[in-house]
C-alpha positions, 0 to 999 in steps of 0.5 A: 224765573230763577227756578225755570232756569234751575239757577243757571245762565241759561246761555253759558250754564254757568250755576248763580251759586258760583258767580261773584255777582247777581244774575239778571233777567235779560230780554231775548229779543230787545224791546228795540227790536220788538221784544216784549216782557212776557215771561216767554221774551226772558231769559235768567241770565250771568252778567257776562253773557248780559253784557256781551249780548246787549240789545243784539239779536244776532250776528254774522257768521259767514262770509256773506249777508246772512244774519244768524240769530241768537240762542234762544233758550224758550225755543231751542235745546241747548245740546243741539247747538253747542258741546263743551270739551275742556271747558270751551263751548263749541257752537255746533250750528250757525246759532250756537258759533253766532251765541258763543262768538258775540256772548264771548263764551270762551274768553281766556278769564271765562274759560279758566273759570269754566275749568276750574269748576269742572274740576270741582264737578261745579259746571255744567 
């Protein structure tokens, strides 16, 4: 799991090497929801992102009733829904505001962090 992820949170990015704690393997879709363990329903993942996702699926965006899934790191690209600039990522479609929004990428202690490992060349 660890090495298909090439050791990195596959939502954030962030390398395991440079986080305080263990990563874990996460369930994309919650086995509440009709998730399985396969290996095509996990996901390597930093507790941040874990703890912040839960057991959701996705989240609202807009101002309406439309429910925007989740990231998915086994069906869709990370560059096509998200860029990062001075270390915040920005979601660049519905999928990537609704990821970034609920996994709270860019909460003030994640996106110092962020920064200083740019600064380091440590992330991306």
């Amino acid at each position: 799991m660890a090495i298909r992820a090439d050791f990195r949170c596959e939502y954030c990015l962030l390398a395991e090497q440079v986080s305080f704690y263990s990563f874990h393997i996460e369930h994309i879709r919650s086995i509440k929801h009709g998730g399985s363990n396969e290996l095509d329903n996990l996901a390597y993942c930093c507790p941040d992102c874990n703890y912040a996702k839960g057991s959701d699926v996705g989240t609202f965006v807009h101002n309406d009733e439309t429910l925007i899934r989740f990231f998915n790191p086994r069906k869709d690209r990370w560059e096509e829904h998200f860029e990062i600039h001075n270390g915040v990522v920005h979601g660049k479609t519905d999928i990537g505001k609704a990821t970034a929004q609920i996994f709270k990428f860019n909460e003030i202690e994640r996106l110092i962090f962020r920064q200083q490992l740019a600064e380091l060349n440590l992330y991306p």
